[in-house]
C-alpha positions in Angstrom: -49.5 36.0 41.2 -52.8 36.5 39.7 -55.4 34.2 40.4 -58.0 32.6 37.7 -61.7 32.5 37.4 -63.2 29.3 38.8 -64.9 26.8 36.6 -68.8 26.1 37.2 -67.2 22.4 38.3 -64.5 24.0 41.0 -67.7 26.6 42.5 -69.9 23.9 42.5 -67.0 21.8 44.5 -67.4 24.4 47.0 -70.8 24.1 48.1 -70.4 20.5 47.9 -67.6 19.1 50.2 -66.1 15.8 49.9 -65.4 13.8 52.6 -64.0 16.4 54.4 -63.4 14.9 58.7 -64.9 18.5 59.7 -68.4 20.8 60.0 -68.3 22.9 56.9 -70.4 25.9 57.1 -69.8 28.7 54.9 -66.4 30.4 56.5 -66.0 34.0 56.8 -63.3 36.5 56.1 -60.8 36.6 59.2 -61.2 39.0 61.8 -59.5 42.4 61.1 -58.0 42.3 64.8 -56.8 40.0 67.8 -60.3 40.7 70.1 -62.7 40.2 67.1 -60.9 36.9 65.8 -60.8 35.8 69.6 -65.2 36.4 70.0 -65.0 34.4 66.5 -62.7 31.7 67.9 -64.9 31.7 70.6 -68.4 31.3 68.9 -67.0 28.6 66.7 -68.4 25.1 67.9 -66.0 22.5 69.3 -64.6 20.2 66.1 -65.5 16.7 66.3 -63.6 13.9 67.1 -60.1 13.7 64.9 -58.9 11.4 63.3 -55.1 10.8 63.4 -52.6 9.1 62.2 -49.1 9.2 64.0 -45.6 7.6 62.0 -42.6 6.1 63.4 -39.7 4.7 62.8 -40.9 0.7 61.4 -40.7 -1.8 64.2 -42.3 0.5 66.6 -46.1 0.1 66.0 -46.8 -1.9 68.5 -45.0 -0.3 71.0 -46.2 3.0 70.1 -49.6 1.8 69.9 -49.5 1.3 73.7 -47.8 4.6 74.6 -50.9 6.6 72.7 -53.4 4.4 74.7 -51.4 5.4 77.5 -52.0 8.9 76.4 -55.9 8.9 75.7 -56.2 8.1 72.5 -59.0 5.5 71.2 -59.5 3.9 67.8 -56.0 2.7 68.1 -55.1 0.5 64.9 -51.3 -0.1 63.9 -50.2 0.3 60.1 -46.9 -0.2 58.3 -44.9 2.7 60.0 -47.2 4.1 61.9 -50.5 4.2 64.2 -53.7 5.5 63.8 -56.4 6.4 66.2 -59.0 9.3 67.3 -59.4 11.8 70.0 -59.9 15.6 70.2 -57.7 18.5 69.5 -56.4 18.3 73.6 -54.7 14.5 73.1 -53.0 15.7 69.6 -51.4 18.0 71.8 -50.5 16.1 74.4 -49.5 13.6 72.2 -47.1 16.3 70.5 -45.8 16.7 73.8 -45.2 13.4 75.1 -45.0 11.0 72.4 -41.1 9.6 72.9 -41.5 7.5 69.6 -43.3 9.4 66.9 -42.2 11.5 64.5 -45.1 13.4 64.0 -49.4 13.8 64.2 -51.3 14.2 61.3 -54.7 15.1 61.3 -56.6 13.6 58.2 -58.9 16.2 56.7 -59.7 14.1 53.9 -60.1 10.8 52.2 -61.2 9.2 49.3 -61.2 7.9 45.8 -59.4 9.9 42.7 -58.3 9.3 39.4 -56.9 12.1 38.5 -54.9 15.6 39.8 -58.4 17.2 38.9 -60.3 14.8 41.5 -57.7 15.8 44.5 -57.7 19.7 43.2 -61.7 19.4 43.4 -61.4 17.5 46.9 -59.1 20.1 48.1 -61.3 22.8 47.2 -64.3 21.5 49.0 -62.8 21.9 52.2 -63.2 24.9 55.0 -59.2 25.8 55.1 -60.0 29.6 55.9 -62.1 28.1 59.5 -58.6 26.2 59.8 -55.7 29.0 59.4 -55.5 32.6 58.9 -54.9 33.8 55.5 -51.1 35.3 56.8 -50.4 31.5 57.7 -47.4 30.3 55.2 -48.2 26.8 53.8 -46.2 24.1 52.0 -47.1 20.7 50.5 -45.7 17.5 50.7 -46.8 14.6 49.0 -45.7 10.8 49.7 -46.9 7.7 47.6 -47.2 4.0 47.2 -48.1 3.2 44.1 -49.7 5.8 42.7 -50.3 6.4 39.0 -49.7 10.2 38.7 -46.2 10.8 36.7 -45.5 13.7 38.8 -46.1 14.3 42.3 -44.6 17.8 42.2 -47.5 18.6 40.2 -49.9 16.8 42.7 -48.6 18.9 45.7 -49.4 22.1 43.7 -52.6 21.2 42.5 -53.3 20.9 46.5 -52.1 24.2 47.1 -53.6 25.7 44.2 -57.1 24.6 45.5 -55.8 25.7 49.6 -55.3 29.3 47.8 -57.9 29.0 45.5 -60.8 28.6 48.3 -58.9 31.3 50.4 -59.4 33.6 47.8 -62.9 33.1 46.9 -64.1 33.5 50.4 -61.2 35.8 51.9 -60.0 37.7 48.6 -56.4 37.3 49.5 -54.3 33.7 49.7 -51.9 32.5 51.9 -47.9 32.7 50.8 -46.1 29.3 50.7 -42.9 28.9 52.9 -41.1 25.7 50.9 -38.8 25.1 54.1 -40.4 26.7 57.1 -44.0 26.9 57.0 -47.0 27.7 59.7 -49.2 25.2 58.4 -47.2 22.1 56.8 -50.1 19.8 54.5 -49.3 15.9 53.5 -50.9 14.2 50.8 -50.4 10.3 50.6 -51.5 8.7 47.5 -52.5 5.0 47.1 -53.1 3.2 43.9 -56.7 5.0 43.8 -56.8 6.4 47.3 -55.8 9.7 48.9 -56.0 10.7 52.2 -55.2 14.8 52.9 -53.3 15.4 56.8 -52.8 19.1 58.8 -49.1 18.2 60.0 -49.9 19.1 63.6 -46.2 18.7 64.8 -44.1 20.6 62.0 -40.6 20.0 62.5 -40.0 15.9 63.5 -41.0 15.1 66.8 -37.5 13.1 67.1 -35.8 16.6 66.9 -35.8 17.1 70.6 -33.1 20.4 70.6 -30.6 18.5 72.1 -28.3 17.4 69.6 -25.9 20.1 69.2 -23.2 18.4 69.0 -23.7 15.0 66.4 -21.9 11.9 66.1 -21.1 9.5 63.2 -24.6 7.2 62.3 -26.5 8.8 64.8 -29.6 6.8 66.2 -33.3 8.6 66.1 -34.0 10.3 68.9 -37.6 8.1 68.4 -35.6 4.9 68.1 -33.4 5.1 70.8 -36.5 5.8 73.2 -38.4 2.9 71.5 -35.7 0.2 71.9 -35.7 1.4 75.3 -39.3 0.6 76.2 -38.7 -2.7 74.2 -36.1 -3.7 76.5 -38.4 -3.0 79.6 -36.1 -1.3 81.0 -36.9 0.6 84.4 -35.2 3.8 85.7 -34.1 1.9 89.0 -32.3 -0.5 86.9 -28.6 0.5 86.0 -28.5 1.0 82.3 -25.1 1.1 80.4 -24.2 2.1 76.5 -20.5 1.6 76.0 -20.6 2.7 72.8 -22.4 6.1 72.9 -21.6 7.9 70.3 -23.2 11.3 70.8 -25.2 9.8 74.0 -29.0 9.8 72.9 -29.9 6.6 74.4 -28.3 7.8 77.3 -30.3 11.4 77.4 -33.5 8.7 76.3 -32.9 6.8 79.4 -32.6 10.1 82.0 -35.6 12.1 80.2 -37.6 8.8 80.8 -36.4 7.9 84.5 -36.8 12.2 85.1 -40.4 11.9 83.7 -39.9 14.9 81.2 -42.1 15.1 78.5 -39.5 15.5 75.1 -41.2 18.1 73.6 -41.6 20.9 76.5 -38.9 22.9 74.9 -39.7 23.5 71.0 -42.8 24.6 69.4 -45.8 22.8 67.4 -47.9 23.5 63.7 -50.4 23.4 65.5 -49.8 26.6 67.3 -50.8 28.5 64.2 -54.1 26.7 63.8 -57.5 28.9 64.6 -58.3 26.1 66.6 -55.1 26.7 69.1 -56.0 27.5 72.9 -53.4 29.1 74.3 -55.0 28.7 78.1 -55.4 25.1 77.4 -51.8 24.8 76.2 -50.2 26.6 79.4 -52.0 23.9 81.6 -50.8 20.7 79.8 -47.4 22.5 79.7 -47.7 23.1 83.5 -49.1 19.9 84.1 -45.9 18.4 82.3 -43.4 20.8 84.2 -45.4 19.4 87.4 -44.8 15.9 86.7 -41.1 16.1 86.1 -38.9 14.8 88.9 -35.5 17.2 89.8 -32.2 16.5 88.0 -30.3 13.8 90.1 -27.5 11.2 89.9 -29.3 7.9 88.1 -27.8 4.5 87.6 -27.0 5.5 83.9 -23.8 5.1 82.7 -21.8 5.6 79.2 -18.4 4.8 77.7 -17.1 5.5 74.4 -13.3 5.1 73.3 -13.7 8.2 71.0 -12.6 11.1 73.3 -14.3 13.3 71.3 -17.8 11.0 71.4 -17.4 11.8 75.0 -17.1 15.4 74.8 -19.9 15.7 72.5 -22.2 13.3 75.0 -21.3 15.8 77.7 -22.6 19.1 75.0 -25.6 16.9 74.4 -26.4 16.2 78.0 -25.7 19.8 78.8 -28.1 20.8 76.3 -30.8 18.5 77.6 -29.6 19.7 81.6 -28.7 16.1 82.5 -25.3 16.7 82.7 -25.3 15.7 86.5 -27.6 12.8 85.9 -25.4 10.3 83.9 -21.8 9.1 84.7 -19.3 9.3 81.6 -16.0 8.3 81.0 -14.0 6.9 77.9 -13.0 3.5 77.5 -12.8 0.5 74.8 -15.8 -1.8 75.4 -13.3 -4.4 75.1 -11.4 -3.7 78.4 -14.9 -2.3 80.4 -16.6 -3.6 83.8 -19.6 -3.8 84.5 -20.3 -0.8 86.7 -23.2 -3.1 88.9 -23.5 -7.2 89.3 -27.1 -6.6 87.2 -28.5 -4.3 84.6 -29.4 -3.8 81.1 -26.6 -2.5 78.7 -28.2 -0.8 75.5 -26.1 -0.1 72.6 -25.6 0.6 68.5 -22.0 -1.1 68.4 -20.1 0.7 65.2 -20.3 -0.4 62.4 -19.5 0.9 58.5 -17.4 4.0 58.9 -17.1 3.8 62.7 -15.2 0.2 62.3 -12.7 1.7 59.6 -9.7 1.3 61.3 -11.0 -2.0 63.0 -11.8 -5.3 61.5 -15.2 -6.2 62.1 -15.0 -9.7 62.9 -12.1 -9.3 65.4 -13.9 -6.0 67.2 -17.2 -8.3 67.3 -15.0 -11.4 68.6 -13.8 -9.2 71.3 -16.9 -7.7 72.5 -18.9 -10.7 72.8 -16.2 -12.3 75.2 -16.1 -8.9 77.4 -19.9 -9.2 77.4 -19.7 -12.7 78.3 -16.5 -12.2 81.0 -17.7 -8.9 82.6 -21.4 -8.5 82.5 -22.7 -11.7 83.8 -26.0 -11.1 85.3 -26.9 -8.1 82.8 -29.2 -8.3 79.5 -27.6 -6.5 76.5 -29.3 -5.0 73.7 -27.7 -4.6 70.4 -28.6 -2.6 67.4 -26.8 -3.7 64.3 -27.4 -3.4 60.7 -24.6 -5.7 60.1 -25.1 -9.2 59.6 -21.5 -9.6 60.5 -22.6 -9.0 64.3 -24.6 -12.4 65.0 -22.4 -14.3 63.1 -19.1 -13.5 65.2 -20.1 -12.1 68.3 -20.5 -15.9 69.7 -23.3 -15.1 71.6 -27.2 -17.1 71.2 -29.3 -14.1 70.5 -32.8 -14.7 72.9 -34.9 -12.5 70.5 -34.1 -10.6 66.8 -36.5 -8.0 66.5 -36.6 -6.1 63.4 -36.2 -2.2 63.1 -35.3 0.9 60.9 -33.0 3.7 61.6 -34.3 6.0 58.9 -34.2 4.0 55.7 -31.4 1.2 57.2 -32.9 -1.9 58.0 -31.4 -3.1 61.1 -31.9 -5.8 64.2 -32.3 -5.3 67.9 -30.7 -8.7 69.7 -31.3 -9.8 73.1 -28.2 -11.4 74.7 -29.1 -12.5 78.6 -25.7 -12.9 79.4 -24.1 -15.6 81.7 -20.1 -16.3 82.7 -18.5 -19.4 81.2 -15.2 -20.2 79.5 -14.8 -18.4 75.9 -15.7 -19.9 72.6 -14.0 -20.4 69.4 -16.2 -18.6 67.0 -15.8 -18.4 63.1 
């Protein structure tokens, strides 16, 4: 494609950044080898502190805001589906790594008023993209908004990567290609009423997609999810943990990556490994350090159930997959003929509901699951993720707490149930 002349208004834009979260001296062309863009990388100065915001599935802020402090970061201030906070280029990384509830890390770049596509094209052409990427990178933008009044944001994501090319090619002579589904250096742009704020995807593909799932179940829970509503329950790994209705078993490989202390992202690659700002020293040591820190494979007090026989062999592909095949005890059964496999523990389950209760009626299945709860698992806390509202009506159990959650768009409920024997109910 041929690229036009810039206006006296768009040059201008680029001696004058706006608002950009980075140094901006005047970039040069990229190296012409390996060696000479290495002596470049290494005469570049250190960027300042980022700033970062990290999404999640809704419900989770708070939790996740204490897993990043846990990680390093500072500036730590929840929003609506998500958590922001600051640090250097190390703790996104690590973040990337270890994170068990995000779904990715953006780094903001950008932020301010506009009006108009023309303010965020100027914006975006302000900024240093060619210290950021190579040319060669691929890039692709996606924008998200809430109440925005552009009529198209199609045209807003191309007006960004018009100006990402545009800059490229006044300072480099050549622009980067764009990569729709698969591309080195994914952008997000999030539009306000009158605000925008421009993010590097540092992660890429969602954090949540841990490589494990090969073989998927019907309603499959988050990978995120699962691992948040475990941290919500306070569950430890020396407690027995049970979900009797596993589906494809990703609480279950939630619950053994978190007893085995294995960070969720040592097998799959990051966005940000395509970034000029990428050490590939500093990355081996926080992947060693992770491989260091994980405990062996061994037998855990984990234990799953599903009547589906075919839920179980898919658990078993997807514990394979993860190599915890040996750390979690399967079998199939109903849930309504189940004991407890310990006098005490915490069972952790998304009972069926929708097309998983077709060929059962839902208030009969519930009836019967909250009198094997309360007949077999006295002494144990149960968990139970429901978007039906069916659930607290005829389960005949006094939830202890309702927290509120998404599983993707669904909106759904996490109930506590401490559970004690006694004679059954008669429930509507």
């Amino acid at each position: 494609m041929r690229g036009r002349h810039l206006s006296r208004r768009e040059r201008e834009a680029l001696r004058s950044p706006v608002q950009p979260t980075a140094p901006t001296p005047a970039a040069k062309p990229p190296p012409a080898d390996a060696s000479d863009r290495s002596r470049a990388q290494r005469r570049r100065p250190e960027p300042a502190t980022l700033r970062l915001f990290v999404p999640c599935p809704r419900g989770l802020e708070s939790a996740l805001a204490d897993e990043l402090r846990e990680l390093g970061a500072s500036d730590i201030t929840p929003a609506s589906g998500g958590v922001g906070c600051a640090g250097d280029r190390v703790l996104a990384w690590r973040i990337n790594l270890w994170s068990r509830l995000a779904v990715r890390v953006l780094q903001q770049v950008a932020h301010g008023r506009y009006r108009s596509e023309d303010d965020l094209y100027r914006a975006t052409l302000a900024l240093p993209w060619p210290e950021w990427f190579d040319v060669r990178r691929t890039i692709a933008v996606h924008t998200v908004a809430h109440a925005s009044p552009l009529k198209s944001l199609n045209f807003a994501s191309l007006r960004i990567k018009d100006a990402v090319c545009d800059r490229f090619r006044a300072e480099c002579g050549a622009r980067p290609s764009v990569d729709a589904r698969n591309p080195d250096v994914p952008l997000l742009l999030y539009l306000e009423r009158d605000r925008y704020t421009l993010y590097l995807d540092l992660s890429g593909t969602p954090l949540n997609r841990r490589g494990f799932r090969v073989q998927p179940a019907a309603a499959p829970l988050n990978e995120n999810l699962a691992a948040g509503i475990l941290r919500l329950t306070g569950w430890r790994p020396d407690t027995p943990l049970i979900d009797p209705m596993m589906g494809g078993g990703t609480i279950l490989i939630e619950a053994a990556l978190l007893a085995l202390n294995r960070a969720p992202g040592l097998k799959r690659h990051f966005a940000f490994e395509h970034l000029r700002s990428f050490d590939r020293v500093e990355w081996a040591r926080l992947r060693k350090e992770a491989e260091a820190a994980a405990r062996p494979a061994q037998p855990l007090p984990i234990y799953g159930s599903d009547i589906d026989p075919a839920m179980v062999r898919a658990a078993q592909a997807n514990l394979r997959a993860a190599g915890l095949l040996d750390c979690v005890e399967l079998r199939q059964a109903d849930v309504r003929a189940l004991e407890a496999p310990a006098p005490a523990g915490v069972l952790v389950s998304n009972p069926p509901y929708g097309v998983r209760l077709s060929q059962t009626e839902p208030a009969a299945f519930y009836r019967a699951l909250g009198d094997t709860l309360k007949q077999h698992f006295a002494g144990w806390t149960a968990w139970l993720l429901s978007a039906d509202p069916e659930l607290p009506k005829r389960i005949g159990l006094r939830a202890a707490r309702r927290i509120p959650l998404y599983n993707g768009p669904l909106a759904c409920r996490l109930y506590e149930y401490r559970l004690v024997s006694g004679p059954l109910g008669k429930r509507p």
